[in-house]
gemmi code that builds the backbone of each chain (N, CA, C; Angstrom):
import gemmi

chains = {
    "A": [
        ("UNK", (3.641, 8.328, 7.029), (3.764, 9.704, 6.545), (2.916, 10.599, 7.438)),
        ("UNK", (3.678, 11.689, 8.421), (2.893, 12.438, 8.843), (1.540, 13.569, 8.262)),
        ("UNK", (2.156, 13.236, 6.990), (0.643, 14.453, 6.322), (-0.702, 13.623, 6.265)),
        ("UNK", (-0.668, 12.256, 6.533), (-1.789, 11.359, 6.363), (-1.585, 10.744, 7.992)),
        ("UNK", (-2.571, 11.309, 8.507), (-2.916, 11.104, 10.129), (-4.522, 10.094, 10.387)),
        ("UNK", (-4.261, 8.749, 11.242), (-5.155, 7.715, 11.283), (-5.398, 7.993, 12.754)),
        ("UNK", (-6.741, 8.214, 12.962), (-6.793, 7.602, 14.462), (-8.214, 7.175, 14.842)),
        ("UNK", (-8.169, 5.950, 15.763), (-7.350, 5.817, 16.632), (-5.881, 4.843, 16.093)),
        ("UNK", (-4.821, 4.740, 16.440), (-3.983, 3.789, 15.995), (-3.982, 2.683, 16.760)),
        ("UNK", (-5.080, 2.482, 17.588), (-5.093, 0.894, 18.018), (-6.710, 0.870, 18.569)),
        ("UNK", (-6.812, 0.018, 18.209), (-8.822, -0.204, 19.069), (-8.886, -1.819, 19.414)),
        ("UNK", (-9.422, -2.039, 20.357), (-9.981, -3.201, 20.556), (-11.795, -3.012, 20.947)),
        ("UNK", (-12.543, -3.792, 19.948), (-13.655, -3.996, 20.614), (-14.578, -5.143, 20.495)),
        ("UNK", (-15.641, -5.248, 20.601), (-16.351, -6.359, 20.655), (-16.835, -6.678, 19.469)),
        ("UNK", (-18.072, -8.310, 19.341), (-18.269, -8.391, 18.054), (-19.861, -8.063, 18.055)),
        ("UNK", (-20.067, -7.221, 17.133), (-21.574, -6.614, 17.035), (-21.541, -5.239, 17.218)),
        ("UNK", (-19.984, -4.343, 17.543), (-19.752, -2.764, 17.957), (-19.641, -2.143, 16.399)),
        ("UNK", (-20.216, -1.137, 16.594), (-20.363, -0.120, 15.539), (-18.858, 0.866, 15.371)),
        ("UNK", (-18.248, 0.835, 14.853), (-16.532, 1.324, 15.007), (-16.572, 2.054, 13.788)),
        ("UNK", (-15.679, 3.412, 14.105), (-15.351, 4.251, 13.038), (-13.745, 5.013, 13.342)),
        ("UNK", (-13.240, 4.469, 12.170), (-11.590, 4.901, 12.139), (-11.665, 6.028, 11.018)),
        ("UNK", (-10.616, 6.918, 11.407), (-10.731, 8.137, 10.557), (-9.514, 8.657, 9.841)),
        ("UNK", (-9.494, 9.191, 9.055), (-7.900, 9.748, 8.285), (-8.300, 11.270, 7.913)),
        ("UNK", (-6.969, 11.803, 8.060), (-6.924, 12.885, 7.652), (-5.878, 13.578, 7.539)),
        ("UNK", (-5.809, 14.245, 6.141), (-5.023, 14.738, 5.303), (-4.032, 15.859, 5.433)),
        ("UNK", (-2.909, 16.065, 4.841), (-2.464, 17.629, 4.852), (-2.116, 17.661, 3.743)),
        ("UNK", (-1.938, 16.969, 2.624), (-1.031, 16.751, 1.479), (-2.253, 17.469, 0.151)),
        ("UNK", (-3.383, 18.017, 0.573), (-4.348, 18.743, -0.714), (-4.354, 17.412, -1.449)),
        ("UNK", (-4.266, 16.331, -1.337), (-4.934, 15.328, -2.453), (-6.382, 15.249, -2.337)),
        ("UNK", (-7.024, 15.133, -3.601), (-8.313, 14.984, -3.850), (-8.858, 13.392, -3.729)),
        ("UNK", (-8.212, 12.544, -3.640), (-7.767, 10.907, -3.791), (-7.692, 9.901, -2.445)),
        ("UNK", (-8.879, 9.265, -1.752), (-8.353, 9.021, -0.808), (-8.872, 7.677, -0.790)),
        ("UNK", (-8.214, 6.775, 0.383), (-8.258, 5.533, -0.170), (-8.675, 4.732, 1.300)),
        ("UNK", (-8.984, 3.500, 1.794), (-8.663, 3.031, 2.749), (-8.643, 1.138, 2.402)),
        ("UNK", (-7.279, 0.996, 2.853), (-6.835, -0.375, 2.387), (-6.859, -1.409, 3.924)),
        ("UNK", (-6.786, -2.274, 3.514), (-6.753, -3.252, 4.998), (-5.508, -4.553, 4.468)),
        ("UNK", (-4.633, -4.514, 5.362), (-3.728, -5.795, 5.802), (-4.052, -6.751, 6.790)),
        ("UNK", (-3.553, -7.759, 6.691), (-3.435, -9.044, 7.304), (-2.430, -9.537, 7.501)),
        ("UNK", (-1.982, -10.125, 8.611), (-0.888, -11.022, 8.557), (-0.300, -11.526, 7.755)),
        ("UNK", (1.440, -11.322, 7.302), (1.404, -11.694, 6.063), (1.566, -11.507, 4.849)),
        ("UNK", (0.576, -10.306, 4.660), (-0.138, -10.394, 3.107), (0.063, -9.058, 2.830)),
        ("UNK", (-0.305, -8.531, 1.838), (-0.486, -7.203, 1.171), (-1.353, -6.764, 1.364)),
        ("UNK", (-1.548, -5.501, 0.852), (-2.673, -4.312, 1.127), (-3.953, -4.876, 0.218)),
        ("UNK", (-5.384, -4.962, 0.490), (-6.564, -4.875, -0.317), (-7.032, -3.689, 0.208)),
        ("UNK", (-7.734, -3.299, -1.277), (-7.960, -2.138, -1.262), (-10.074, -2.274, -0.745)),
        ("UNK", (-10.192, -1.354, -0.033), (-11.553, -1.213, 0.802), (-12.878, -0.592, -0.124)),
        ("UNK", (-12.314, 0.887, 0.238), (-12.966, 1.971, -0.802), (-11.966, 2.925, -1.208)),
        ("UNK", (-12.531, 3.355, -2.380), (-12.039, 4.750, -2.513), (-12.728, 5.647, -3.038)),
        ("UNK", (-12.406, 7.220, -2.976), (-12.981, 8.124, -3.215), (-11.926, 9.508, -4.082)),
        ("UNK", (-12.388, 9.847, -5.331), (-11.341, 10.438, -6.380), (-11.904, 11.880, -5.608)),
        ("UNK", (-12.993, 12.777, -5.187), (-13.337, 13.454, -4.483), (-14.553, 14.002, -3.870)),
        ("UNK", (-14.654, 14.734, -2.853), (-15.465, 14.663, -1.725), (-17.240, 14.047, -2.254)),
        ("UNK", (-17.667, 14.075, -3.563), (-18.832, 13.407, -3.749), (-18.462, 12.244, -4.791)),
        ("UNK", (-17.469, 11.602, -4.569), (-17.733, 10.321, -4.990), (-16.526, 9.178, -4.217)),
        ("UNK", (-17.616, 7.791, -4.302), (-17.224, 6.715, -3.563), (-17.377, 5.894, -4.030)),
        ("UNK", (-16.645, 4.572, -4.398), (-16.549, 3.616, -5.143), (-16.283, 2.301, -3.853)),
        ("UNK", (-16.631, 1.385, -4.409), (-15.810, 0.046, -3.061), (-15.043, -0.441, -4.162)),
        ("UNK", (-14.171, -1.299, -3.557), (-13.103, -1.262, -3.764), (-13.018, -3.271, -3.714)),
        ("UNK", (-11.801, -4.061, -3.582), (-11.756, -5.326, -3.757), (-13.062, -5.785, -2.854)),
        ("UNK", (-12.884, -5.451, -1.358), (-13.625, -6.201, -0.191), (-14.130, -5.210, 0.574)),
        ("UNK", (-15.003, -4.705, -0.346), (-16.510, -3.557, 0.664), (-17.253, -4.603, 1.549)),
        ("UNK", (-17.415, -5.190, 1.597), (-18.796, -5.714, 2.160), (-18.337, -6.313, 3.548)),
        ("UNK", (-19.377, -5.247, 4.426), (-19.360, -5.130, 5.654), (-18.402, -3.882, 6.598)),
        ("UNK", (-18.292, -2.769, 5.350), (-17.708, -1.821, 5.445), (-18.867, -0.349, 4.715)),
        ("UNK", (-18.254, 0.699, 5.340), (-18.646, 1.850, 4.738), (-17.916, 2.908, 4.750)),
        ("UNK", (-17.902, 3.692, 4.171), (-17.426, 4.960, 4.361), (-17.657, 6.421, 4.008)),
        ("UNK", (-17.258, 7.496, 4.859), (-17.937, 8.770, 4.793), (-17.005, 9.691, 4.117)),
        ("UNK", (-16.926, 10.586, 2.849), (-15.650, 11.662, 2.945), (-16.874, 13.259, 3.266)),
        ("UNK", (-16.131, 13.370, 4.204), (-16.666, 14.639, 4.860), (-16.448, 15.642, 4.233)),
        ("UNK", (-15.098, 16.154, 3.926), (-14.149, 16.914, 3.490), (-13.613, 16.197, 2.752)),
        ("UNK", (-12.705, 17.473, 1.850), (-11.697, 17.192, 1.026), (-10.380, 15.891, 1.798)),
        ("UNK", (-10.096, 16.793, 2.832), (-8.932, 16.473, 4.236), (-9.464, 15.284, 4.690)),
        ("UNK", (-10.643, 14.746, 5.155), (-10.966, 13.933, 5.801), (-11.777, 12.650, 5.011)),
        ("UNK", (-11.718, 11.045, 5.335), (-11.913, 10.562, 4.810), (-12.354, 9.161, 5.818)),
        ("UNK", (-13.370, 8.570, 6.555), (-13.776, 7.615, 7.917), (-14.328, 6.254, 7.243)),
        ("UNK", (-13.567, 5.633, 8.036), (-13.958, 3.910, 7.496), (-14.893, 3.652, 8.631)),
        ("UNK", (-16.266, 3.124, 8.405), (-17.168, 2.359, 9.741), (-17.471, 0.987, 8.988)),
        ("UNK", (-16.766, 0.245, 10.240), (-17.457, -1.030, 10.550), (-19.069, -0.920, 11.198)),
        ("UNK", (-19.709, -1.486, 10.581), (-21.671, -0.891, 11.043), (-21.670, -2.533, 12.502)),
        ("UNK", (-21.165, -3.515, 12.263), (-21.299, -4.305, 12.885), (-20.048, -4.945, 12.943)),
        ("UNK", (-19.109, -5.020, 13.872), (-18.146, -5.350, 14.124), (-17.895, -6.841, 14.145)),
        ("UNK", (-16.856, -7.996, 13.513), (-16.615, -9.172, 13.476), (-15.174, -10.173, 14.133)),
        ("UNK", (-15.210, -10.765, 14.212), (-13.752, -10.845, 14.297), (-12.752, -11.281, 13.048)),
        ("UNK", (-13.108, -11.570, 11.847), (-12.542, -11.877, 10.679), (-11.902, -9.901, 10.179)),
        ("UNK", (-12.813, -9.036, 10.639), (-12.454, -7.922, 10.607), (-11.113, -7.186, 11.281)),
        ("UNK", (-10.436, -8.180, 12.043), (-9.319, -8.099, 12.591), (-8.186, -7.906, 11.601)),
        ("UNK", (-7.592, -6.618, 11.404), (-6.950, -6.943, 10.763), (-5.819, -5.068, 10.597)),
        ("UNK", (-4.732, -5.109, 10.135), (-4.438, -3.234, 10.199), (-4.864, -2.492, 9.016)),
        ("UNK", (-5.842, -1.377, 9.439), (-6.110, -0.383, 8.638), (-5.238, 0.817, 8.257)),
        ("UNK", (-4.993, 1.009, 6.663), (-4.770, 1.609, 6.491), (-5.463, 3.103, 5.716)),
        ("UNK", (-5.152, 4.328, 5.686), (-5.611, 5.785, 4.767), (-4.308, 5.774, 4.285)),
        ("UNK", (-4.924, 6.109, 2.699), (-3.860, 6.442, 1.761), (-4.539, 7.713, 1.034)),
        ("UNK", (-3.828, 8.715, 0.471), (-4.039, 9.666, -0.692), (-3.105, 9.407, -1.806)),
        ("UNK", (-3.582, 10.184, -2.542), (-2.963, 10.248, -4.341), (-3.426, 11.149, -4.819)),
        ("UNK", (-2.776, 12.061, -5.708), (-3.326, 12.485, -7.265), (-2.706, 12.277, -8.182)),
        ("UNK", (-3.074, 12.827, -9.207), (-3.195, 12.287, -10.455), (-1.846, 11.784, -11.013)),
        ("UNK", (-1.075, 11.878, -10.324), (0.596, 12.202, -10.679), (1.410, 10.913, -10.481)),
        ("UNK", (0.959, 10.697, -8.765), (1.875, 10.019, -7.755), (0.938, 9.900, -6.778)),
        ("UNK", (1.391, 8.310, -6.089), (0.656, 7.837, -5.050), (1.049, 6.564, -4.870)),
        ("UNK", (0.461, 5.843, -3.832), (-0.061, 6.546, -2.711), (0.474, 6.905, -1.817)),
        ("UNK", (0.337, 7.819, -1.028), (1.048, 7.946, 0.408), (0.204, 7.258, 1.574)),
        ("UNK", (0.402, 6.754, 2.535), (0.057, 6.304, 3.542), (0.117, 6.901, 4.942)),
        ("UNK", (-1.012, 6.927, 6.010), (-0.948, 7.141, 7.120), (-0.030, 5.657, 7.791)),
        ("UNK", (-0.486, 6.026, 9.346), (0.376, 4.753, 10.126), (-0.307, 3.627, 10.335)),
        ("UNK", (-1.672, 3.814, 9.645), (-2.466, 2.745, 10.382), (-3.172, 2.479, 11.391)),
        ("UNK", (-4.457, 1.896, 11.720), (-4.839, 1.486, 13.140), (-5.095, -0.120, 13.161)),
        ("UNK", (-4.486, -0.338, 14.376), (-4.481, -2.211, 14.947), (-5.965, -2.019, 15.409)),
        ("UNK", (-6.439, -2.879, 14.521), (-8.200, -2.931, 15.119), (-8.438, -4.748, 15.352)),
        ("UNK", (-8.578, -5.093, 16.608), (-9.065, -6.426, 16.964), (-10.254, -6.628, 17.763)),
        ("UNK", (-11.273, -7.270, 17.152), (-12.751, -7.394, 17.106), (-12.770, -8.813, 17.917)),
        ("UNK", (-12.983, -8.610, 19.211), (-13.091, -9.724, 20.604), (-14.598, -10.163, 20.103)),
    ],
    "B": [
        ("UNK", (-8.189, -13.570, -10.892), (-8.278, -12.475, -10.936), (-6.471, -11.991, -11.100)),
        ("UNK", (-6.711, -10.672, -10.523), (-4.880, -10.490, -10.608), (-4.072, -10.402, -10.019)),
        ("UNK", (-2.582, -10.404, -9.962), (-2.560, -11.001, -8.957), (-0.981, -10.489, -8.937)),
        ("UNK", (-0.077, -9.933, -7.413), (1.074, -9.470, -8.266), (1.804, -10.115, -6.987)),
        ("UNK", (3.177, -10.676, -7.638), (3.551, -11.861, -6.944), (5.337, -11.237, -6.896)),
        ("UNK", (5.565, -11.708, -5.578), (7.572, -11.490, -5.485), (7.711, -12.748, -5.569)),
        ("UNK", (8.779, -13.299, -6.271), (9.309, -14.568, -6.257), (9.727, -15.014, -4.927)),
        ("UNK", (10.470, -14.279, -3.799), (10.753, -14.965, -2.940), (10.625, -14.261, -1.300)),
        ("UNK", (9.813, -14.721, -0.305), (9.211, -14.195, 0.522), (10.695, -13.177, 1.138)),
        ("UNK", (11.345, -14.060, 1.764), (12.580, -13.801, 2.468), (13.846, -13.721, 1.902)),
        ("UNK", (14.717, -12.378, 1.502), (15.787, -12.265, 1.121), (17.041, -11.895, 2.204)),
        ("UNK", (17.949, -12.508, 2.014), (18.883, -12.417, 2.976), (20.539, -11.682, 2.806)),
        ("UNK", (21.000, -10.449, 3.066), (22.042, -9.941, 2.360), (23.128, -9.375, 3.521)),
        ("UNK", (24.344, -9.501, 3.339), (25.239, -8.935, 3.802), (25.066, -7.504, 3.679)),
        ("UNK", (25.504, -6.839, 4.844), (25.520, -5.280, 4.781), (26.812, -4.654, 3.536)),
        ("UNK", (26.255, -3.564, 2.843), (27.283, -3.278, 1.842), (27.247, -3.877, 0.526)),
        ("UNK", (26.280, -4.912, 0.417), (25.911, -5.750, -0.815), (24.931, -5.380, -1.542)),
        ("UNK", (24.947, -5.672, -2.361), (23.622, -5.289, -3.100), (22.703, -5.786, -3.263)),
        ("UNK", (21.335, -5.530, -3.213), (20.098, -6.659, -2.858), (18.999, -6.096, -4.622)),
        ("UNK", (18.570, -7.547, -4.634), (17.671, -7.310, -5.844), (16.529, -7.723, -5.651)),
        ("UNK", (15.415, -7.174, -5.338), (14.129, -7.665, -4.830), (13.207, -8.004, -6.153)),
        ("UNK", (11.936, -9.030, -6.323), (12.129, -8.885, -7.885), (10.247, -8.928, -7.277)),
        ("UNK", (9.313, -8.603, -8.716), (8.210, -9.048, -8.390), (7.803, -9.145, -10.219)),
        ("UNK", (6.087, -10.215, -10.196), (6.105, -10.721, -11.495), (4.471, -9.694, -11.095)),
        ("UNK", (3.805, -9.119, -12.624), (2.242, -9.005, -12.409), (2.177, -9.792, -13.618)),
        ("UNK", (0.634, -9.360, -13.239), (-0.148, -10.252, -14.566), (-1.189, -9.851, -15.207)),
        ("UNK", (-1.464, -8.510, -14.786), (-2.670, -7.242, -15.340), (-1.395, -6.631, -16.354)),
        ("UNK", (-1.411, -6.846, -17.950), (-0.790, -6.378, -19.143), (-1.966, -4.692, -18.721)),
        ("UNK", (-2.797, -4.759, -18.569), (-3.216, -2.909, -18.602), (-2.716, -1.869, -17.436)),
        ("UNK", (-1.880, -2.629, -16.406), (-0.800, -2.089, -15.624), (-0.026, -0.915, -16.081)),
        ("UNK", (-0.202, 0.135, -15.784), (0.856, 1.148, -16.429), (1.321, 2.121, -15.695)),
        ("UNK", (1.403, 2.115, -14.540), (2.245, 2.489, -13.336), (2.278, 1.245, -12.020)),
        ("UNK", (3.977, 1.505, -11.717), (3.747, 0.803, -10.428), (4.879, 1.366, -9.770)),
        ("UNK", (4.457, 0.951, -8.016), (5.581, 1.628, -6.974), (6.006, 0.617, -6.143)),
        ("UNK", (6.861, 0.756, -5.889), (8.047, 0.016, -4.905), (7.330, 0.370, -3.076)),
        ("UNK", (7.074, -0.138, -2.055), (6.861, 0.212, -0.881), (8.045, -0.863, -0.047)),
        ("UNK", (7.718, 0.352, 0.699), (9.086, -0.270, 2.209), (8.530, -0.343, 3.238)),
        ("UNK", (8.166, -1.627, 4.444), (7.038, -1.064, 4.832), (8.322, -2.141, 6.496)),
        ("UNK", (7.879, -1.125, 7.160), (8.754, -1.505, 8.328), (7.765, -1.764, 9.402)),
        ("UNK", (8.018, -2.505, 10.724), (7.326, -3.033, 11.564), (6.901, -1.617, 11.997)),
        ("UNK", (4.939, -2.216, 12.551), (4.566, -0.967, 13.019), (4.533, 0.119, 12.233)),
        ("UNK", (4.428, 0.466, 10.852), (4.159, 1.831, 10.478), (3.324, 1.346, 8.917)),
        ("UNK", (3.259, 2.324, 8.811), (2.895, 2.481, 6.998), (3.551, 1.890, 6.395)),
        ("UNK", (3.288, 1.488, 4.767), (4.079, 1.231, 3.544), (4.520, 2.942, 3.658)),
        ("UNK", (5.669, 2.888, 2.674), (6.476, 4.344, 2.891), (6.783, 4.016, 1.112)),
        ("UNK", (6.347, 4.940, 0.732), (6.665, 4.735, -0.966), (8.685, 5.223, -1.087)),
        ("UNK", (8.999, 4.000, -2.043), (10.277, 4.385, -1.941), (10.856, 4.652, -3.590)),
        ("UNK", (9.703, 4.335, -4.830), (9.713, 4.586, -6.042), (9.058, 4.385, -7.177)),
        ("UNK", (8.664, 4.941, -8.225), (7.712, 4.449, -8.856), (7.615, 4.922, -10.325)),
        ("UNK", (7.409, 3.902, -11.247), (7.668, 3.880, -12.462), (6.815, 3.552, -13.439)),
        ("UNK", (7.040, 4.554, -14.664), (5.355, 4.515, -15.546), (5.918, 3.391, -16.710)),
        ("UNK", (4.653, 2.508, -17.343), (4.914, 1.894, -18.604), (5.434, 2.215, -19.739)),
        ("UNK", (5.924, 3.685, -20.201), (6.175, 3.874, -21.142), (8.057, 4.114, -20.586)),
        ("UNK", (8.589, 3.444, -19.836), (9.859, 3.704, -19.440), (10.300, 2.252, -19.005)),
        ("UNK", (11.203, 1.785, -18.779), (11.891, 0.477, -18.456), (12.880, 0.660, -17.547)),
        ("UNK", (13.582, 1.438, -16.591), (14.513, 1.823, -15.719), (14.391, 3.237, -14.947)),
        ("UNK", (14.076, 3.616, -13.709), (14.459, 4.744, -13.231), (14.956, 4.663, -11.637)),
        ("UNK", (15.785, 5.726, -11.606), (16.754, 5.443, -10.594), (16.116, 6.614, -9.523)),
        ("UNK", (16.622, 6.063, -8.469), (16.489, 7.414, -7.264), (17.429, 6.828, -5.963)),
        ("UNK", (17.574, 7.504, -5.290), (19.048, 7.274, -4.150), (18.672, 5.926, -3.544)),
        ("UNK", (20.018, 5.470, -3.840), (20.406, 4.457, -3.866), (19.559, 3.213, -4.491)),
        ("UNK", (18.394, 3.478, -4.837), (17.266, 2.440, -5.659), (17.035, 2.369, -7.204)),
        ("UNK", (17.003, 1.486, -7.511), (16.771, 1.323, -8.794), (15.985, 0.629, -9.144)),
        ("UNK", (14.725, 1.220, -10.025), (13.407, 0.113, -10.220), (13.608, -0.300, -12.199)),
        ("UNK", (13.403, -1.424, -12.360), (13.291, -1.872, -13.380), (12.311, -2.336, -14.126)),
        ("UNK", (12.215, -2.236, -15.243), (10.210, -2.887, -15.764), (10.526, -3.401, -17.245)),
        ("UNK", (10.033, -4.867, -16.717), (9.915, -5.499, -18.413), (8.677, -5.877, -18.281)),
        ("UNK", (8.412, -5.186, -19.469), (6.872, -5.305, -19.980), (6.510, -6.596, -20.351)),
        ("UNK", (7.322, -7.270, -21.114), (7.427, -8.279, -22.225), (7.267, -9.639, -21.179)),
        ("UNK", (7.712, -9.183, -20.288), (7.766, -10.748, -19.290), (7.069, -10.154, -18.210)),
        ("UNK", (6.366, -9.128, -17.972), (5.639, -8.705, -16.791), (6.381, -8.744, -15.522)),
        ("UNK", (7.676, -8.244, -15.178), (8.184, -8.654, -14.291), (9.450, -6.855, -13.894)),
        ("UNK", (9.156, -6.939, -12.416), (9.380, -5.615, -12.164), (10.854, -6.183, -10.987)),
        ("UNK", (11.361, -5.023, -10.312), (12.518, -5.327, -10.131), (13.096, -3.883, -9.156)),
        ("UNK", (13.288, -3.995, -7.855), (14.032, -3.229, -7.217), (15.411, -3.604, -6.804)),
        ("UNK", (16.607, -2.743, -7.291), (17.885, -2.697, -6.639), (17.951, -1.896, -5.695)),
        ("UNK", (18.665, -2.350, -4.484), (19.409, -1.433, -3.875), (20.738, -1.404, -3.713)),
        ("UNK", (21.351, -0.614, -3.926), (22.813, -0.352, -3.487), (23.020, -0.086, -2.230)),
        ("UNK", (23.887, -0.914, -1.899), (25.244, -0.553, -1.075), (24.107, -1.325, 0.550)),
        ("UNK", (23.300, -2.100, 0.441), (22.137, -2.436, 1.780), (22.892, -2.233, 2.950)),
        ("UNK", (22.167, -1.216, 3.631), (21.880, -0.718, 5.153), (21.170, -1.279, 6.088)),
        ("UNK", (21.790, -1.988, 7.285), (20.416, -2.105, 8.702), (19.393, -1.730, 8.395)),
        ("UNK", (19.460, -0.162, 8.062), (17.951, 0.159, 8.023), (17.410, 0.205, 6.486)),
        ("UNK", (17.777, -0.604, 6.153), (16.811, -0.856, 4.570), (16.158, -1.809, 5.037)),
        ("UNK", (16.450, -2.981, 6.097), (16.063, -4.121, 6.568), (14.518, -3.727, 6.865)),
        ("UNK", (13.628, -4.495, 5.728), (11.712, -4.528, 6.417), (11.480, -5.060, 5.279)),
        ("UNK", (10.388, -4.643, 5.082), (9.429, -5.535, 3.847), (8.757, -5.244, 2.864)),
        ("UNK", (9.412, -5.509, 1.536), (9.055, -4.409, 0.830), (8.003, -5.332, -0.089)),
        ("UNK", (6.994, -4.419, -0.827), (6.251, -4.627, -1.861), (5.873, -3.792, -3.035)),
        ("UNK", (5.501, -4.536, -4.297), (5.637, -4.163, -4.965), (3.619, -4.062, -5.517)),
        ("UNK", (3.684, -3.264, -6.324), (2.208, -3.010, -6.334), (2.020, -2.072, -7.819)),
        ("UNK", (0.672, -2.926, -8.473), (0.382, -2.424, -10.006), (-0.855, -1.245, -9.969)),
        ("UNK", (-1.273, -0.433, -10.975), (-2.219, 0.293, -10.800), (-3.701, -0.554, -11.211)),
        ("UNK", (-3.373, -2.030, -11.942), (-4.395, -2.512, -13.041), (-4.605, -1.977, -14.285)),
        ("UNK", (-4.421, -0.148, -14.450), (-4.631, 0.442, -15.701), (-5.830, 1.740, -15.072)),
        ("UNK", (-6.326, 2.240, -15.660), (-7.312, 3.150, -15.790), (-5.891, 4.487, -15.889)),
        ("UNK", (-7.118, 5.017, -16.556), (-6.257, 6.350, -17.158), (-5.961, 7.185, -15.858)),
        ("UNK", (-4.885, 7.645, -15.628), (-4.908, 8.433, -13.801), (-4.589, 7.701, -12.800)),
        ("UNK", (-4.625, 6.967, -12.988), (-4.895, 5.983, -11.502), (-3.867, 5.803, -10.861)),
        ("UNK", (-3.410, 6.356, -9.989), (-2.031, 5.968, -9.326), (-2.512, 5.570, -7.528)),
        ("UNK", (-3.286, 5.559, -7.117), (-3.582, 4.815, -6.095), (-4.627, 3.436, -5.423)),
        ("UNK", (-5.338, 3.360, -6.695), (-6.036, 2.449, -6.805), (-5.675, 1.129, -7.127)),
        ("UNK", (-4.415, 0.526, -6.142), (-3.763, -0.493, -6.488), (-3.608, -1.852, -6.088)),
        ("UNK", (-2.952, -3.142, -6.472), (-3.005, -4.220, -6.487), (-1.552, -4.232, -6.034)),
        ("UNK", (-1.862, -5.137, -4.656), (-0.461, -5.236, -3.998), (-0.051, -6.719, -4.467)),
        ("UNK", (1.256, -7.110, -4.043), (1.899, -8.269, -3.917), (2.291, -8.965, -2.341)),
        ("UNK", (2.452, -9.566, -2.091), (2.603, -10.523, -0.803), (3.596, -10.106, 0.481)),
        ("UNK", (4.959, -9.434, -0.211), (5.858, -8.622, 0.294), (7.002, -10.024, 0.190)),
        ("UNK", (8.292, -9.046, 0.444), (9.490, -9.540, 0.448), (9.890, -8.998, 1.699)),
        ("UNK", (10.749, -10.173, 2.542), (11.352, -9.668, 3.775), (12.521, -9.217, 3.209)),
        ("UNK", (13.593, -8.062, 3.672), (14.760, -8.179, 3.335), (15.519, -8.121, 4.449)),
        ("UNK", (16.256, -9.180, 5.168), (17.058, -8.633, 6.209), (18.476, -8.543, 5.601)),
        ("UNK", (19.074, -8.034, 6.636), (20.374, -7.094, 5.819), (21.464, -7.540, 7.893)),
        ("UNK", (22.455, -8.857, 7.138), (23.411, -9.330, 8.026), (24.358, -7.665, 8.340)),
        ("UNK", (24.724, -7.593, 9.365), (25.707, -6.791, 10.005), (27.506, -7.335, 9.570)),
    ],
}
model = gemmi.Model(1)
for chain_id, residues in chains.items():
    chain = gemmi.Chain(chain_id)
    for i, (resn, *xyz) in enumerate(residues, 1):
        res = gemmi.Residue()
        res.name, res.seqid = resn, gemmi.SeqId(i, " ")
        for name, pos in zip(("N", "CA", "C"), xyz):
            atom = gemmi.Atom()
            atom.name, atom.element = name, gemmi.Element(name[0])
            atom.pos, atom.b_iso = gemmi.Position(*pos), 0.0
            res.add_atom(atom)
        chain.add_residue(res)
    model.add_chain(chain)
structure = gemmi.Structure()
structure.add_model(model)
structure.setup_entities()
């Protein structure tokens, strides 16, 4: 969905790199989410945030963080990069209604 | 924990046929869920989505179904297209009052769709 914009949409880096993927919005949702896939499998959910001062983790926080800057904007950091962390990121929004919508994702592989 | 499951990874359909994708949960405080279509390389792309207090709703060419009683949810499509061909999943909210993105996916279903 173009109203939910991820970038970068592909990264490769090392293991021990400090990495930050970012999303951002056009759709005015207050609701933002960031999920991770695997080969395979379905979406787990990371963190989320209902709005700009609050943040919850989500199935599999740990070894993750995240910042909502803005309403619009919403950044996943890896603080120490792994290779089990390999895997596609996704940003999603929602409100209260209907959801989620999804960005495109970024291919992140941790050498 | 919970856990939301399609019966069968890979579905296989003639073009023009009708395809029934099915999925089971197992969180009873579930009270919305959506259908995703999720094609190589991009996003899940929401393609429908249906609250607990309803058992059938339709939208072009899709039809989502919900039995409560057996926990078990259910996308039709009519008339399958080439490009319906990807992988769809199905996904619960768990419950909380509002919650429509805070969700529990399933494994996905391939659907390819013969020419």
């Amino acid at each position: 969905d173009a109203d939910v914009t991820q970038t970068p949409r592909n990264r490769i880096t090392k293991t021990g790199k400090r990495i930050m993927l970012e999303c951002s919005q056009t759709k005015g949702h207050d609701r933002m989410y960031w999920y991770r896939q695997d080969p395979g499998l379905g979406l787990r959910l990371i963190y989320y945030s209902f709005d700009v001062k609050d943040i919850n983790k989500g199935e599999i926080s740990d070894g993750y963080s995240v910042s909502r800057q803005a309403q619009a904007k919403f950044s996943l950091s890896l603080e120490s990069a792994i290779p089990n962390q390999t895997a596609l990121y996704f940003c999603a929004t929602s409100d209260r209604d209907r959801g989620a919508f999804f960005g495109q994702g970024t291919r992140l592989t941790v050498v | 924990g919970e856990s939301v499951g399609l019966h069968l990874p890979t579905l296989s359909v003639q073009e023009g046929d009708n395809s029934i994708i099915n999925c089971a949960y197992s969180n009873s405080a579930s009270d919305y869920f959506i259908w995703y279509k999720q094609e190589s390389g991009k996003g899940p792309q929401f393609i429908i989505d249906i609250r607990s207090n309803m058992d059938k709703r339709q939208g072009q060419r899709v039809t989502v179904l919900l039995n409560k009683t057996v926990k078990h949810l259910s996308l039709q499509i009519a008339a399958t297209q080439p490009g319906d061909s990807a992988v769809y999943f199905c996904a619960e909210n768990g419950g909380g009052s509002g919650n429509t993105g805070k969700l529990i996916f399933g494994q996905g279903t391939t659907l390819q769709v013969k020419p």
